[in-house]
KOLVO-56240 format. One record per residue (C-alpha): residue number from 1; x, y, z. Coordinates in nm, 3 decimals. Layout:
<rs>
{r NUM, {X, Y, Z}}
...
</rs>
This chain:
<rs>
{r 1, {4.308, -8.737, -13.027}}
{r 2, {4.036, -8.545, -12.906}}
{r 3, {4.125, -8.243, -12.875}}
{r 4, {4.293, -8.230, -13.187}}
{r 5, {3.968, -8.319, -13.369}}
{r 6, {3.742, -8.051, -13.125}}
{r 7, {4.039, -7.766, -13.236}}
{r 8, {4.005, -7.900, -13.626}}
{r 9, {3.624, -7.883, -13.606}}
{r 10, {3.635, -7.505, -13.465}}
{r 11, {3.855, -7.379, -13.701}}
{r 12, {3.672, -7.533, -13.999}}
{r 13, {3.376, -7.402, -13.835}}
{r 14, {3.568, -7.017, -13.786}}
{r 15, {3.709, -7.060, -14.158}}
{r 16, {3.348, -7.152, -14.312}}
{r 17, {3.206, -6.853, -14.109}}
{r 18, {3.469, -6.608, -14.224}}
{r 19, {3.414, -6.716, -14.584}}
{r 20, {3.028, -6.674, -14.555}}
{r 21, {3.024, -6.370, -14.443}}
{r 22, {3.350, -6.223, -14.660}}
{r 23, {3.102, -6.347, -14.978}}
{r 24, {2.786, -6.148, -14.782}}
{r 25, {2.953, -5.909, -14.783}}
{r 26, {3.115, -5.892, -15.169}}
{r 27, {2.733, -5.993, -15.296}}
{r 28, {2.597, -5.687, -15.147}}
{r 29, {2.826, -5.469, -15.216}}
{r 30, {2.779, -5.607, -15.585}}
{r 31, {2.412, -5.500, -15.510}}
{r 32, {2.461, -5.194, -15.450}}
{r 33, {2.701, -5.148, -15.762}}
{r 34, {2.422, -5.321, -15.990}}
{r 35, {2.180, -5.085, -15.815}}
{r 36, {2.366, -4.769, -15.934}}
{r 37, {2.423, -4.876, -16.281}}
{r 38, {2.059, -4.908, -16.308}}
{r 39, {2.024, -4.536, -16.183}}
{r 40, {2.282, -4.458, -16.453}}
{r 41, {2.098, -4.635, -16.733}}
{r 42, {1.799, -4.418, -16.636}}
{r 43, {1.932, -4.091, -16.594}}
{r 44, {2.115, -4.127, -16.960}}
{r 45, {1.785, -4.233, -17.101}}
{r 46, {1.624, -3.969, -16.958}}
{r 47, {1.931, -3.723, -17.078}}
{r 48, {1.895, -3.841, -17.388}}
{r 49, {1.486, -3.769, -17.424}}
{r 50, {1.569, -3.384, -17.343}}
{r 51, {1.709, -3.192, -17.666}}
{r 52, {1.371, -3.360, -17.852}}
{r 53, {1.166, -3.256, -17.566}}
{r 54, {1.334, -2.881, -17.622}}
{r 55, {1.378, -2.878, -17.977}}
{r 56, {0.958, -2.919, -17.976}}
{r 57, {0.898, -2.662, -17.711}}
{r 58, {1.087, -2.399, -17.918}}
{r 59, {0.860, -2.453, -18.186}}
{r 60, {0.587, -2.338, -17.983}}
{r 61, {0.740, -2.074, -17.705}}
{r 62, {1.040, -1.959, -17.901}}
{r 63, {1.044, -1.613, -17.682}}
{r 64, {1.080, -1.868, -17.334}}
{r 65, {1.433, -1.901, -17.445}}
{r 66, {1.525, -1.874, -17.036}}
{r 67, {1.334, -2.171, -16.956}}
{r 68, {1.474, -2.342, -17.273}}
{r 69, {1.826, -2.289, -17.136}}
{r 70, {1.791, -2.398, -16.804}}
{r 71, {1.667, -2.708, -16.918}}
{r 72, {1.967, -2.755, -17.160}}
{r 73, {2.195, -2.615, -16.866}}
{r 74, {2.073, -2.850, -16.634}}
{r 75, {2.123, -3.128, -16.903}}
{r 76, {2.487, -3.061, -16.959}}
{r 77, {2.587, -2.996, -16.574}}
{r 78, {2.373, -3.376, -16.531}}
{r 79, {2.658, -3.524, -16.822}}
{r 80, {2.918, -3.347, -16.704}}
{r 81, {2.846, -3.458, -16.273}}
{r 82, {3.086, -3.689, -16.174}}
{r 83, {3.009, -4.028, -16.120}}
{r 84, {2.838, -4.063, -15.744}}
{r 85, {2.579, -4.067, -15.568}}
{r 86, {2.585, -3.706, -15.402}}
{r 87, {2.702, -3.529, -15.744}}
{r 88, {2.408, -3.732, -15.932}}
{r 89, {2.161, -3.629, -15.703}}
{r 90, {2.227, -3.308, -15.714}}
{r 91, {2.257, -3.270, -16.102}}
{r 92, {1.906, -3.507, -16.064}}
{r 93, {1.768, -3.236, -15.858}}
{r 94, {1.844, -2.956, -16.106}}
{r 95, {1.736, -3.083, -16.393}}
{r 96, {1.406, -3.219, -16.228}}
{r 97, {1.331, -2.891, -16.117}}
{r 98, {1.427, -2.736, -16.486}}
{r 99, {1.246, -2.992, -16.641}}
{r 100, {0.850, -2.907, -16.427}}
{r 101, {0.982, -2.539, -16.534}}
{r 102, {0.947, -2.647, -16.897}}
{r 103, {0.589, -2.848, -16.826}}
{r 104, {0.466, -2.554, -16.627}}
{r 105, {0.495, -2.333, -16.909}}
{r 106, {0.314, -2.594, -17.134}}
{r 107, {0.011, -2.508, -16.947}}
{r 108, {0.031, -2.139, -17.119}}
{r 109, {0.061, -2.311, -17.489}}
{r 110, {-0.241, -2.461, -17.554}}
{r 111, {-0.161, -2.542, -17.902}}
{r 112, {0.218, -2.702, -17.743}}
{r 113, {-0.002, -2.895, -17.516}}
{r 114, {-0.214, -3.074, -17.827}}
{r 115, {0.122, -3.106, -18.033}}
{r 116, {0.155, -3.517, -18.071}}
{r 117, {0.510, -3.507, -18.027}}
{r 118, {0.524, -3.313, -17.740}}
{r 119, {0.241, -3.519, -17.596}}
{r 120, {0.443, -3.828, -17.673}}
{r 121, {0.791, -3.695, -17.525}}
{r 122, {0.593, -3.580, -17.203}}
{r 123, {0.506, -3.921, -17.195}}
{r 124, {0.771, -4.119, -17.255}}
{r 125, {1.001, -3.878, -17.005}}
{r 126, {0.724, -3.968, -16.738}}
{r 127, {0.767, -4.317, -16.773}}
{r 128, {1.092, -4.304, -16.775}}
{r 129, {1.058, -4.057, -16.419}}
{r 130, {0.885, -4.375, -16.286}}
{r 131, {1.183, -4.609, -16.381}}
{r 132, {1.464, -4.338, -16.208}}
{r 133, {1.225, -4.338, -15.878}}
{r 134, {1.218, -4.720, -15.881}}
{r 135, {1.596, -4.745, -15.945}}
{r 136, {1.641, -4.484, -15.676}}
{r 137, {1.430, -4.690, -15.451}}
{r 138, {1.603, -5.014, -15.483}}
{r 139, {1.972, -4.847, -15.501}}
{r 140, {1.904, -4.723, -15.174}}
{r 141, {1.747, -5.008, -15.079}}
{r 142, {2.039, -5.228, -15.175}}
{r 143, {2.261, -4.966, -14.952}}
{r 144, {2.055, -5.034, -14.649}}
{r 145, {2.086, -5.397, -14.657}}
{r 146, {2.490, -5.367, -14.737}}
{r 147, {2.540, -5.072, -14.444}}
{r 148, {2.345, -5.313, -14.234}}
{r 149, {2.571, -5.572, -14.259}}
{r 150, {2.896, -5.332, -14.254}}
{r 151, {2.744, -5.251, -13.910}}
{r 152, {2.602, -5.592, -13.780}}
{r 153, {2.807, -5.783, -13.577}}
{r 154, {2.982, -6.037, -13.618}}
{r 155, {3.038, -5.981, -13.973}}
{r 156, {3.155, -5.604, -13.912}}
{r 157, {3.451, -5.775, -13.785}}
{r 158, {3.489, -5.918, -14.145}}
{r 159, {3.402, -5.583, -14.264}}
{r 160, {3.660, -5.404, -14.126}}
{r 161, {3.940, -5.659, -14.167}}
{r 162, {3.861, -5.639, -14.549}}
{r 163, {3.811, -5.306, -14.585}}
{r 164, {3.438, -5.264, -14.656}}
{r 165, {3.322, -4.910, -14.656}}
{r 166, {2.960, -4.831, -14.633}}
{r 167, {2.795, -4.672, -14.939}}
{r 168, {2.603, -4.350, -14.964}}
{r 169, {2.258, -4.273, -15.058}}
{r 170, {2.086, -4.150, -15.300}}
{r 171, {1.857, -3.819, -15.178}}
{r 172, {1.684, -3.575, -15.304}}
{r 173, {1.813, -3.239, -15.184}}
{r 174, {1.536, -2.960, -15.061}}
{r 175, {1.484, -2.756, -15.342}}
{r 176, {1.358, -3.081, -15.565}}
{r 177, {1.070, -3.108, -15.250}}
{r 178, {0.901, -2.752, -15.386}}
{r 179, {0.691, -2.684, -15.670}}
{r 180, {0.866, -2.430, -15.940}}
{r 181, {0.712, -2.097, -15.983}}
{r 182, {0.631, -1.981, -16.310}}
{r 183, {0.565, -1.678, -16.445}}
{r 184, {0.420, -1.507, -16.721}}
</rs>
């Protein structure tokens, strides 16, 4: 009778373990989808502040039509990047570096730089800079905690009976790390 109730107790105890960590598991990789999503949101919003932001600037530096068209190139690749976290970064990249192209060459249009509307889309595209970085932050924060427990034992037994694969990261490649040089 013993033993029958020691074997019971231990595979309760290895059936409420397995379930535990299976659920770990599913809520962080849940994270780490939530995470993205909120990346997403940002980068549309931030998409979606750009043909004002342009439209305004040719108002003001109509014969910077190169600059202009990065910016709108670098808009459309961002739409058209598939769906992950590599592809997004590097359509991020671009059109971050496109984008301090098109404030640089504010500096040179002093009447631009007073416009109300241009003031106001600077702003609101900053603010909404801050909300990407901070969505950035905890998507890859969110990865670390999920690749952590892909890797930790005992649950990357779990892991790899279920078929978890680890998530990648969001980075910045090298060319977003340098300032843009402008000319004029």
């Amino acid at each position: 009778m013993i033993p029958t109730i020691i074997v019971v107790v231990v595979v309760v105890i290895l059936v409420g373990f397995l379930v535990v960590s299976y659920n770990g598991l599913v809520r962080s990789r849940n994270q780490v989808e939530n995470a993205w999503s909120q990346i997403d949101v940002q980068l549309k919003r931030r998409l979606d502040l750009i043909p004002n932001l342009v439209e305004t600037v040719k108002g003001y530096a109509a014969h910077e039509r190169e600059t202009l068209e990065a910016v709108i190139s670098a808009r459309n690749t961002a739409i058209a990047a598939p769906d992950t976290p590599p592809a997004q970064a590097a359509a991020d990249n671009m059109l971050s570096g496109a984008l301090r192209q098109l404030f640089a060459l504010s500096e040179a249009y002093p009447d631009l730089k007073a416009n109300q509307n241009f003031l106001a889309l600077q702003e609101e595209l900053t603010a909404t800079e801050g909300r990407v970085a901070y969505a950035r932050q905890f998507y890859n924060d969110s990865v670390l905690t999920y690749d952590n427990k892909l890797e930790s034992f005992p649950t990357v037994i779990i892991a790899k009976m279920f078929n978890f694969e680890p998530k990648e990261y969001f980075e910045a490649e090298d060319q977003a790390r340098t300032a843009p040089s402008v000319e004029f």
